[in-house]
LUMNUMAR-535313 format. One line per 5 residues: number of its first residue (from 1); their letters; for each residue x, y, z of N, C-alpha, C. Coordinates in Angstrom, 2 decimals, decimal comma. Layout:
# residues N
NUM	A	X Y Z X Y Z X Y Z | ...
***
This chain:
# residues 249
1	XXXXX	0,85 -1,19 0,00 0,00 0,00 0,00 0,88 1,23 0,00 | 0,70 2,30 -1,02 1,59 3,29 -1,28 1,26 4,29 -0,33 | 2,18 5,14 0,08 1,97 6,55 0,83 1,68 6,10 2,29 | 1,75 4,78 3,16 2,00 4,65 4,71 1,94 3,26 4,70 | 2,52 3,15 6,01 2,49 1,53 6,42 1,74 1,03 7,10
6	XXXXX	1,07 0,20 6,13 -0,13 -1,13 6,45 0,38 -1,42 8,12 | 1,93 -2,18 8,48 1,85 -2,80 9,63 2,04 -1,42 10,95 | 2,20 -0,27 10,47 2,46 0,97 11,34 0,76 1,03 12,01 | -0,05 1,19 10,59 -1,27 1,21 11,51 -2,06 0,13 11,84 | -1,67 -1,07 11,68 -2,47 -2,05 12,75 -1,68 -2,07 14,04
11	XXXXX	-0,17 -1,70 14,45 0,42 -1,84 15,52 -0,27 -0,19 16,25 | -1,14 0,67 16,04 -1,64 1,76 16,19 -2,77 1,32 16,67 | -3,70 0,23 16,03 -5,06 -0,23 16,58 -4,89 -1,00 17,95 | -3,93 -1,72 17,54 -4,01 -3,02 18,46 -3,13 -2,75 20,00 | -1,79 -2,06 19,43 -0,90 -1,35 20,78 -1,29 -0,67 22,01
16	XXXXX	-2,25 -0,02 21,60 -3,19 0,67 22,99 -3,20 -0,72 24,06 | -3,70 -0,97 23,71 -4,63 -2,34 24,24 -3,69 -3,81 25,11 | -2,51 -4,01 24,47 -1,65 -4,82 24,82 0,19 -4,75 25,18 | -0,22 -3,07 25,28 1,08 -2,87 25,42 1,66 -2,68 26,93 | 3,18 -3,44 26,97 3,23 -2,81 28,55 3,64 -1,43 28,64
21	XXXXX	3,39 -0,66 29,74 3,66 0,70 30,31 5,40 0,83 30,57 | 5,16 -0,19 31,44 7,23 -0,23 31,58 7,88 -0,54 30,59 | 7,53 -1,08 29,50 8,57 -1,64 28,27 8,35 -0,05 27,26 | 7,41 0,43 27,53 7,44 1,85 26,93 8,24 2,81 26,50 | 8,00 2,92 28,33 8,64 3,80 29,15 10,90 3,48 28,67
26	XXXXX	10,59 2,77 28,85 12,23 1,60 29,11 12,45 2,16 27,16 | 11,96 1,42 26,11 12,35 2,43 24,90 12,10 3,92 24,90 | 11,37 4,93 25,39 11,86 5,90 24,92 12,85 6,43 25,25 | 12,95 6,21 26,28 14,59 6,54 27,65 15,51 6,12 26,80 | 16,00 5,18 26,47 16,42 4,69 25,32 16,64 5,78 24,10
31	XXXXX	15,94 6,13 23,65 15,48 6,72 22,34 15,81 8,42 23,17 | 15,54 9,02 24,34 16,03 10,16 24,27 17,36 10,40 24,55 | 17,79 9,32 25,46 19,47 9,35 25,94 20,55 9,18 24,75 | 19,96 8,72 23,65 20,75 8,45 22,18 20,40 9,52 21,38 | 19,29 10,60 21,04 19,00 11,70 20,66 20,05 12,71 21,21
36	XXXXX	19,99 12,70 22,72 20,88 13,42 23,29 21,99 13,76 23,10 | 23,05 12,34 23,29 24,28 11,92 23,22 24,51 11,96 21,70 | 23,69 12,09 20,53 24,10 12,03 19,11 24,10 13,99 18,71 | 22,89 14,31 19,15 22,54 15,71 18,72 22,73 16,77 19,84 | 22,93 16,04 21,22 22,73 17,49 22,21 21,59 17,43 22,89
41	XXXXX	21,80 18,12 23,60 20,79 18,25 24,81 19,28 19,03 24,35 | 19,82 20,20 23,77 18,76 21,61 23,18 17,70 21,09 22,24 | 16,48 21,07 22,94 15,65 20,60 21,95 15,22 21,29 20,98 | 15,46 22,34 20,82 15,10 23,51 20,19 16,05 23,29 18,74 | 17,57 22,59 19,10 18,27 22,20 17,99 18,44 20,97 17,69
46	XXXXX	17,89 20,17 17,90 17,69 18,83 18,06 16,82 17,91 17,80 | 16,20 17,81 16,28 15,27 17,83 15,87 14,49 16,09 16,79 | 15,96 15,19 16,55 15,65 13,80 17,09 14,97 13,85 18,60 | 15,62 14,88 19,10 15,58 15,14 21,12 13,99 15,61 20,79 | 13,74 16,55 20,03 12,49 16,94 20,55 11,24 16,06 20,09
51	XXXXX	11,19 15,13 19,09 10,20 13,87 18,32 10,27 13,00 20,08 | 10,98 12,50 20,65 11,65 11,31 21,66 10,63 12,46 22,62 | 11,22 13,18 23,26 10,34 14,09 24,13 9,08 14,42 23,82 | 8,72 14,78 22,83 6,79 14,64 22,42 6,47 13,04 23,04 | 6,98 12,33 22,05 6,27 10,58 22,62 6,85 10,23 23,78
56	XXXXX	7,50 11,14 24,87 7,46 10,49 26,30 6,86 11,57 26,77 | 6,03 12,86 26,52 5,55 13,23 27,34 3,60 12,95 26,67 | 3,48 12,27 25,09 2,57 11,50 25,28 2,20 10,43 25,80 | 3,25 10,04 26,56 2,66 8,29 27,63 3,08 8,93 28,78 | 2,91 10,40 28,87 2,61 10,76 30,54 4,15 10,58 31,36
61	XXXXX	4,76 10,26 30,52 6,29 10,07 31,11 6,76 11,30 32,40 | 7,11 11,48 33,50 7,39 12,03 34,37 8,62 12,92 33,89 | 8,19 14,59 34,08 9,02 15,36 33,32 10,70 14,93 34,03 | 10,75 14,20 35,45 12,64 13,83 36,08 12,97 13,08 35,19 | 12,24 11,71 34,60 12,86 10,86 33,92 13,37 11,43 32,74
66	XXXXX	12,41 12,51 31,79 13,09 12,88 30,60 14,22 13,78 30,69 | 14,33 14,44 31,71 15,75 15,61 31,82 16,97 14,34 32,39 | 16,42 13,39 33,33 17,75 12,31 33,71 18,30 11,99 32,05 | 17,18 11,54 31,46 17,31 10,28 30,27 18,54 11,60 29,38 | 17,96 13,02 28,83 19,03 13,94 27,91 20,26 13,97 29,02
71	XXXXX	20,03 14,21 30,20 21,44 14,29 30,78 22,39 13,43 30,46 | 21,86 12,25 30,53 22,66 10,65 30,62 23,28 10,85 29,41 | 22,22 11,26 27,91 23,01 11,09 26,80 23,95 12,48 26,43 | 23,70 13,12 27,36 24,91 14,60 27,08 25,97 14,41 28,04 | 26,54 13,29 29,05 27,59 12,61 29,43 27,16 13,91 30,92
76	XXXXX	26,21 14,83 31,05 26,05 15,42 32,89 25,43 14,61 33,91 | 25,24 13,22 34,00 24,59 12,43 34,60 25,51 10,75 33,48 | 25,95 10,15 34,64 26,44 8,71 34,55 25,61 7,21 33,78 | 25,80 7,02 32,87 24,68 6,38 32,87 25,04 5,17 31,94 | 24,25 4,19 30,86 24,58 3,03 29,67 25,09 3,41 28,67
81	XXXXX	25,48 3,34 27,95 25,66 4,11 26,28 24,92 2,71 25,45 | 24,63 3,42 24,49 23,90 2,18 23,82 23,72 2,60 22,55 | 23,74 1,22 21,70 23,84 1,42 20,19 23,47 1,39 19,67 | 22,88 1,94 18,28 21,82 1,43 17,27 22,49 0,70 16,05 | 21,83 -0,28 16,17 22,44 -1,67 15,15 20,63 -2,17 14,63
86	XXXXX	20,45 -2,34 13,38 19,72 -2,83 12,74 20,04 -4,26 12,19 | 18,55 -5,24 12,18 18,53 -6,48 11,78 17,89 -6,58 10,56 | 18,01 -7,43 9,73 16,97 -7,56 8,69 16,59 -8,90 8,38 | 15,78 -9,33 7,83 14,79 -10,70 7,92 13,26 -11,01 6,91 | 13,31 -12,27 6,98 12,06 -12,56 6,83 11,25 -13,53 7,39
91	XXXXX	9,82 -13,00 7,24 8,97 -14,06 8,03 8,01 -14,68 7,12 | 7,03 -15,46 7,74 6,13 -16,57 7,01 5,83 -15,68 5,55 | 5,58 -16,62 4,54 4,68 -15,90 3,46 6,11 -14,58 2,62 | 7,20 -15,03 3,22 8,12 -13,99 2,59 7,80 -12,87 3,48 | 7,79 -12,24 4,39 7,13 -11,36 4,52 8,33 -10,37 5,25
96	XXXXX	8,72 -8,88 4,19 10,61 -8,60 5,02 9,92 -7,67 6,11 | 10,98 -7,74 7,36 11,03 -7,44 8,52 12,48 -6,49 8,64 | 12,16 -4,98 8,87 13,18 -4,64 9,58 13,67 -4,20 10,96 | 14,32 -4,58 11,63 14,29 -4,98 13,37 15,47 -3,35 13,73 | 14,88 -2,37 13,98 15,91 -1,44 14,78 16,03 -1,94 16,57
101	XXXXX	17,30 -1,85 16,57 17,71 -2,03 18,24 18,55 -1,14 18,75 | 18,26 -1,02 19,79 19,33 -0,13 20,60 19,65 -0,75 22,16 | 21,39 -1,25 22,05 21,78 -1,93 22,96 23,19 -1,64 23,58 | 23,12 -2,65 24,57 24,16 -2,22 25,46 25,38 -3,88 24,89 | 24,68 -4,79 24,19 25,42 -5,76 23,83 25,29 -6,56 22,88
106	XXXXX	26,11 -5,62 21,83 25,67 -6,12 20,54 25,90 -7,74 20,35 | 26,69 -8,09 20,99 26,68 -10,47 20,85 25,18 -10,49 21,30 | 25,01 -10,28 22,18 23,77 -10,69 23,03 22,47 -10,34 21,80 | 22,68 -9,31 21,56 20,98 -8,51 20,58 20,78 -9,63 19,79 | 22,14 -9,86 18,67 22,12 -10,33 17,46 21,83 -11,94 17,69
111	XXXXX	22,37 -12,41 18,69 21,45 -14,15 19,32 20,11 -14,18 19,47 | 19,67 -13,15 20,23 18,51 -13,12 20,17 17,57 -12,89 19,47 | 17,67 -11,88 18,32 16,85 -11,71 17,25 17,01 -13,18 16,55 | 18,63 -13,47 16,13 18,38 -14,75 15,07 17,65 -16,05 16,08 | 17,54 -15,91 17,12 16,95 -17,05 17,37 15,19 -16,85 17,57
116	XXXXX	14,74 -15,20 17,69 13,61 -15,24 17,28 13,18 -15,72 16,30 | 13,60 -15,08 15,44 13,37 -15,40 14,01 13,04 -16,65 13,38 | 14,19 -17,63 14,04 14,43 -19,08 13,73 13,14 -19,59 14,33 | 13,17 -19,70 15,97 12,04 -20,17 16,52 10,55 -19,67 16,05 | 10,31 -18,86 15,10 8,43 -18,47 14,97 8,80 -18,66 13,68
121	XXXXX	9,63 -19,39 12,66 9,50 -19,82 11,16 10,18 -18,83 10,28 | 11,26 -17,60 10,52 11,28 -16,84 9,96 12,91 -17,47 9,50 | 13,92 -16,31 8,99 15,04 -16,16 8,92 15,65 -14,57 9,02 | 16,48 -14,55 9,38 17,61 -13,58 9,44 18,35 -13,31 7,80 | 18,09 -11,91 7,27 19,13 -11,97 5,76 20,11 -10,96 6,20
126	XXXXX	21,29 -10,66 5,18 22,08 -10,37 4,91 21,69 -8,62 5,18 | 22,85 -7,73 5,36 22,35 -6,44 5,71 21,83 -5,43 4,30 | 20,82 -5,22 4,40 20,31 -4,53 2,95 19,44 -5,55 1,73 | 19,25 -6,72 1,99 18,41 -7,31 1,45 17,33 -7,16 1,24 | 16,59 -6,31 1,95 15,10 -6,02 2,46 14,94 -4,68 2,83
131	XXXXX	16,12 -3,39 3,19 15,64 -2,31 3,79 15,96 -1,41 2,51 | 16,16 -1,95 1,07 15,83 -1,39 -0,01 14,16 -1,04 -0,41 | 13,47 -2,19 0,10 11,95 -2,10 0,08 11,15 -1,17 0,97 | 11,94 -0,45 1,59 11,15 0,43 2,60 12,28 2,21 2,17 | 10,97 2,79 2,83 11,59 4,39 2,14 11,27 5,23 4,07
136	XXXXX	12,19 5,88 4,25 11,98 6,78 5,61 11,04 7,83 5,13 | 10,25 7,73 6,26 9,05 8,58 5,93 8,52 9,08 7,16 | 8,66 10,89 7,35 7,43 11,01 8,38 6,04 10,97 8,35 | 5,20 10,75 9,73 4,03 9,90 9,34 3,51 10,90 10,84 | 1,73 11,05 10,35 1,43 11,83 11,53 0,07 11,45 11,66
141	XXXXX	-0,66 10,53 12,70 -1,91 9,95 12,54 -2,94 11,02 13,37 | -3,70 11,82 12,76 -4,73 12,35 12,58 -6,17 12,32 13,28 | -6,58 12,53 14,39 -7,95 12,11 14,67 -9,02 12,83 13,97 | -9,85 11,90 13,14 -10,59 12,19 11,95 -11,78 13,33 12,46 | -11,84 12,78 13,66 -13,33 13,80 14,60 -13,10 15,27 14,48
146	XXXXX	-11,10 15,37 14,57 -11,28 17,03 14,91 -11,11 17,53 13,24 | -11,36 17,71 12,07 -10,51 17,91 11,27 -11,65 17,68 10,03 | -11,81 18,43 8,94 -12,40 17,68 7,87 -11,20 17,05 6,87 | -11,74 16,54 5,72 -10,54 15,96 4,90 -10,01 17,25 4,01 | -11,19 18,07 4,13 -10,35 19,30 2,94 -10,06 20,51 3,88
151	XXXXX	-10,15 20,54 4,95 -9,41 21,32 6,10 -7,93 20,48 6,21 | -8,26 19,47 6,70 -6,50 18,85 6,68 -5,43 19,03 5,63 | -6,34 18,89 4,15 -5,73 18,44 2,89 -4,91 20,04 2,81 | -5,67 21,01 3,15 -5,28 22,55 2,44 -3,93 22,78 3,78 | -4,49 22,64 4,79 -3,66 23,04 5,55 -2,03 22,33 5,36
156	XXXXX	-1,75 20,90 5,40 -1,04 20,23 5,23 -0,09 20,12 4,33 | -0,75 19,96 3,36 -0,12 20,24 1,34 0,57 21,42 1,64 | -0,10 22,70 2,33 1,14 23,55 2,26 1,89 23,97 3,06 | 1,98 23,03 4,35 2,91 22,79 4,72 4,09 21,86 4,28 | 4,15 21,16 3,07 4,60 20,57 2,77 4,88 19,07 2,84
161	XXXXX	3,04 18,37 3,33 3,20 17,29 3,17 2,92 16,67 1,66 | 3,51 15,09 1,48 3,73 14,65 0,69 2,16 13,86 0,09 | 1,36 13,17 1,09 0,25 12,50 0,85 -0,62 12,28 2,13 | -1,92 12,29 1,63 -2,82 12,41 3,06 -3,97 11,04 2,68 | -3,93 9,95 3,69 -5,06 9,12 2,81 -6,29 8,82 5,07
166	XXXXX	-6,94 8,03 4,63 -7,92 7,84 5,50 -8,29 6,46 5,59 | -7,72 6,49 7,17 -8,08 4,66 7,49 -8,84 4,70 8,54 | -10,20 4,28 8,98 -11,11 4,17 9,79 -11,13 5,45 10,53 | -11,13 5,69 11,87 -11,14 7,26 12,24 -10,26 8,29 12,22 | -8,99 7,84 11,65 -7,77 8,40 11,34 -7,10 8,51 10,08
171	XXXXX	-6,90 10,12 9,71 -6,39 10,81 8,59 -4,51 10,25 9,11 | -4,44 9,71 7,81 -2,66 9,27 7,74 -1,60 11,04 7,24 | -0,94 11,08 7,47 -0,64 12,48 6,73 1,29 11,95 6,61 | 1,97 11,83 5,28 2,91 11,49 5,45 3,80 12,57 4,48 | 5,30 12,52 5,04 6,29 13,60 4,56 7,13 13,51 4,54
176	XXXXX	8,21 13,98 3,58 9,75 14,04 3,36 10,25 14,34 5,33 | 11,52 13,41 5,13 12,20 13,62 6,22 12,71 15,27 6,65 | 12,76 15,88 5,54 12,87 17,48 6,23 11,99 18,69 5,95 | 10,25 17,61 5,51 9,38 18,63 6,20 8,70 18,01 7,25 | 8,92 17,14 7,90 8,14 16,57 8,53 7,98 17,09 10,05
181	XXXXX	8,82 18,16 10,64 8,41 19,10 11,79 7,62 20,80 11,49 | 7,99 20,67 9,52 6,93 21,70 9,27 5,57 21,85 8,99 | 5,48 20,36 8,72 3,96 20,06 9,40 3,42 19,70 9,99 | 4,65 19,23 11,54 3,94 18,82 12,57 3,10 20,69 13,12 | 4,62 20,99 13,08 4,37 22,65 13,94 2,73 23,20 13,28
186	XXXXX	2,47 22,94 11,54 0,94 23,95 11,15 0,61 23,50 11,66 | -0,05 21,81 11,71 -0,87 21,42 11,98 -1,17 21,76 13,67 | -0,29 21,41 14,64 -0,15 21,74 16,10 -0,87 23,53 16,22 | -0,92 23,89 15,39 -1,19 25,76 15,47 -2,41 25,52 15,71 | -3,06 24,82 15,21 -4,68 24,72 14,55 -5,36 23,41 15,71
191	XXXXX	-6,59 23,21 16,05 -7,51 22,38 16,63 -7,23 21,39 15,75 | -6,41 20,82 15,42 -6,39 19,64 14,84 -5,34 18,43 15,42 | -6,35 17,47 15,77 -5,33 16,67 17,20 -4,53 15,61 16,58 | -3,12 15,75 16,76 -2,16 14,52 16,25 -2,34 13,67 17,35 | -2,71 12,33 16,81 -2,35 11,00 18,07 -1,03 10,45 18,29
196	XXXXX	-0,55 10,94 16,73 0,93 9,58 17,15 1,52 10,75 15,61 | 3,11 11,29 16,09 4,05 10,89 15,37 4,92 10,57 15,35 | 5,84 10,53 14,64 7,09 9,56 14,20 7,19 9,71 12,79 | 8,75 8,80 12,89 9,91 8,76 11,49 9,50 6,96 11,63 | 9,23 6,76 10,30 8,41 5,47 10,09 9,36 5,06 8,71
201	XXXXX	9,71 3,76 8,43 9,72 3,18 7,26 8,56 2,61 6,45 | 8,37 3,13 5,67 7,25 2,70 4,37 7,51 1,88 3,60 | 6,75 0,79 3,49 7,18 -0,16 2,81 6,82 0,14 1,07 | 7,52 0,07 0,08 7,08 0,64 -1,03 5,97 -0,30 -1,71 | 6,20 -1,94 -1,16 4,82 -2,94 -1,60 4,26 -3,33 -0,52
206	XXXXX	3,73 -4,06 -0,28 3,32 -4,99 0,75 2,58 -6,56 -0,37 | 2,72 -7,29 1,26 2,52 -8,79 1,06 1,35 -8,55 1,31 | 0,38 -9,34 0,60 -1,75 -9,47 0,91 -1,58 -11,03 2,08 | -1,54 -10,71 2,95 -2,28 -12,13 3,89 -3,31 -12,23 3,78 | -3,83 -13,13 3,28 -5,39 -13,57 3,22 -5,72 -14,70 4,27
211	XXXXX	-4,93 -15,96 4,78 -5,41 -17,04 5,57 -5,01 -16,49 7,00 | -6,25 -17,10 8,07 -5,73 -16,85 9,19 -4,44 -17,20 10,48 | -4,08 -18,60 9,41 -3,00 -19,36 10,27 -1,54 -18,44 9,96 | -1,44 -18,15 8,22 0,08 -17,48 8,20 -0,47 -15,74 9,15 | -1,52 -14,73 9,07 -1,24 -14,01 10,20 -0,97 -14,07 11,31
216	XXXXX	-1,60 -15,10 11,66 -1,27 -15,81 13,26 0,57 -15,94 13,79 | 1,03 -16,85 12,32 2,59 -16,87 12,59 3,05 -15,78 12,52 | 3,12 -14,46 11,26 3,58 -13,35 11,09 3,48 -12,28 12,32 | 2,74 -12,40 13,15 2,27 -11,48 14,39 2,91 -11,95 14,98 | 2,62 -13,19 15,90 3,59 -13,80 16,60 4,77 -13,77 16,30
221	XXXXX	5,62 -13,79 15,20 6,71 -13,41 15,10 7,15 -12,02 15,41 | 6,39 -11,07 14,95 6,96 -9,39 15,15 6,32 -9,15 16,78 | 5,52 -9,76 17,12 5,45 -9,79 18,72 6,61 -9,89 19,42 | 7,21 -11,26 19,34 7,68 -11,95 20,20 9,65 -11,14 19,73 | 9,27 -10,08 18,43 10,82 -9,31 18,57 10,65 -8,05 19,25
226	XXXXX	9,19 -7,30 18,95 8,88 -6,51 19,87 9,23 -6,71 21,15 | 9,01 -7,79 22,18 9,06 -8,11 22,91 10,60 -7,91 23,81 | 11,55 -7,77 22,70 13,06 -7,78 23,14 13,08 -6,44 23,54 | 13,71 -6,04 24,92 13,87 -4,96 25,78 14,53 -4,17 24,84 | 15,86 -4,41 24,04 16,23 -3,97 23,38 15,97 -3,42 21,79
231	XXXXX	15,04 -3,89 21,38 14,15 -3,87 19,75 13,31 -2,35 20,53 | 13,65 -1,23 19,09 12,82 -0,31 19,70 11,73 -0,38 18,68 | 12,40 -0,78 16,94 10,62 -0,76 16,18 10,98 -2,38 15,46 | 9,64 -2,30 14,98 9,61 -3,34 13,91 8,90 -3,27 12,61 | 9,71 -2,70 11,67 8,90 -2,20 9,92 8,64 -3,57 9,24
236	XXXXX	7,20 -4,09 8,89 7,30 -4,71 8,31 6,56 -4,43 6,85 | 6,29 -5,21 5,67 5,74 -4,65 4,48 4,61 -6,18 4,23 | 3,60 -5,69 5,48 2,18 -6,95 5,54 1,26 -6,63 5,41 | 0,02 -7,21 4,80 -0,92 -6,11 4,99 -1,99 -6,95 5,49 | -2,98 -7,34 6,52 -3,69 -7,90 6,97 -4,83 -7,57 6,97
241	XXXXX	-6,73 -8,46 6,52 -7,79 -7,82 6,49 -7,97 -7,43 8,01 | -8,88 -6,35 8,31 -9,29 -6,78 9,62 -9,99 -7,56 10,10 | -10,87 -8,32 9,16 -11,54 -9,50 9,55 -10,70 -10,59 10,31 | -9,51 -10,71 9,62 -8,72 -11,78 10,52 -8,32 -11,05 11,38 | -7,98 -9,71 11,46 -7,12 -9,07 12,86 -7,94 -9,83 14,06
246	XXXX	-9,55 -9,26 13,78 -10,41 -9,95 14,82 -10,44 -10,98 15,30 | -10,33 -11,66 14,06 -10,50 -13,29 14,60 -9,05 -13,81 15,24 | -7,99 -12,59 15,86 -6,90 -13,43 15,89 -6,84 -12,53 17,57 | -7,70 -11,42 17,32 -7,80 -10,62 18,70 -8,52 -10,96 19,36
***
């Protein structure tokens, strides 16, 4: 599906609902102490620091933890250093998987992903096999209630987004990597409520799952890497009806 990712917004439906609070919490800390330590403390210049700080102060994150977490990564507070190393893969049905991590031990990550992988039917490929199929993309999910489609469309377009489409109560709105805080900021001006953004990989095809047993494996697989303390996303290029989502929820 062109212009956003199929598996971005079913992990959007379903994540509310089954996600833990502490494993959250535990990646964005993660995700701001490496913003920090790469770009600086100043969120104001720091485009990564200030995306990491929106999504920990949307899960209510306690304003000590986010000033500890930039301290840690600007070396004024003692703390892990940790790395970002990417996996790449596939699962049931062909289906490519790209695994970002951020760790404190890269032997340790890379056992564990390949033995996810192995154990729920998948494999581990070679680096770049699969993250040719996906394009970086900012992505900004929309609550459809506050907003019409040609209020969003005018406002957006000239801010310089790229494509705007509509999946159940939520307007998708997606954009080049360096307009994508110039349309967070219009849109933020205006009564128009963002739920979720982020720097997302887009898959340029996707796989059609139609039976309920290979979604069953394909979930369970990107579950059970989600699941690694260390895995902060998981891009995959799947596209699932919701009829089976249900029948599998």
């Amino acid at each position: 599906m062109a212009g956003h990712s199929k598996w971005a917004n079913i992990k959007h439906k379903k994540g509310a609902a089954d996600a833990k609070r502490a494993k959250i919490f535990s990646k964005i800390i993660k995700e701001v102490t490496v913003a920090a330590r790469l770009g600086g403390g100043d969120i104001s210049a720091n485009p990564r620091l200030r995306l990491a700080v929106d999504k920990a102060k949307s899960q209510s994150m306690p304003k000590d933890n986010i000033e500890r977490a930039i301290k840690k990564g600007t070396g004024d507070l003692e703390g892990t250093r940790y790395d970002e190393i990417s996996y790449e893969g596939y699962g049931p049905a062909g289906v490519a998987l790209l695994v970002e991590c951020m760790t404190d031990n890269k032997n340790r990550i890379v056992a564990e992903i390949r033995y996810s992988f192995t154990r729920k039917g998948g494999s581990m490929a070679e680096t770049g096999a699969v993250s040719w199929m996906f394009e970086k993309k900012g992505v900004l999910r929309i609550d459809a209630s506050t907003t019409t489609e040609d209020d969003l469309f005018d406002k957006a377009l000239e801010a310089g987004a790229d494509d705007i489409t509509k999946e159940d109560d939520l307007f998708i709105v997606t954009t080049s990597l360096n307009d994508f805080h110039n349309v967070s900021d219009a849109l933020r001006k205006t009564n128009i409520s963002i739920t979720e953004e982020g720097i997302e990989m887009i898959p340029k095809n996707t796989v059609k799952i139609e039976d309920l047993e290979t979604a069953e494996k394909v979930l369970s697989l990107v579950d059970t890497l989600e699941d690694n303390d260390d895995v902060q996303n998981v891009w995959a290029n799947f596209d699932i009806d919701d009829s089976l989502l249900e029948k599998i929820s």
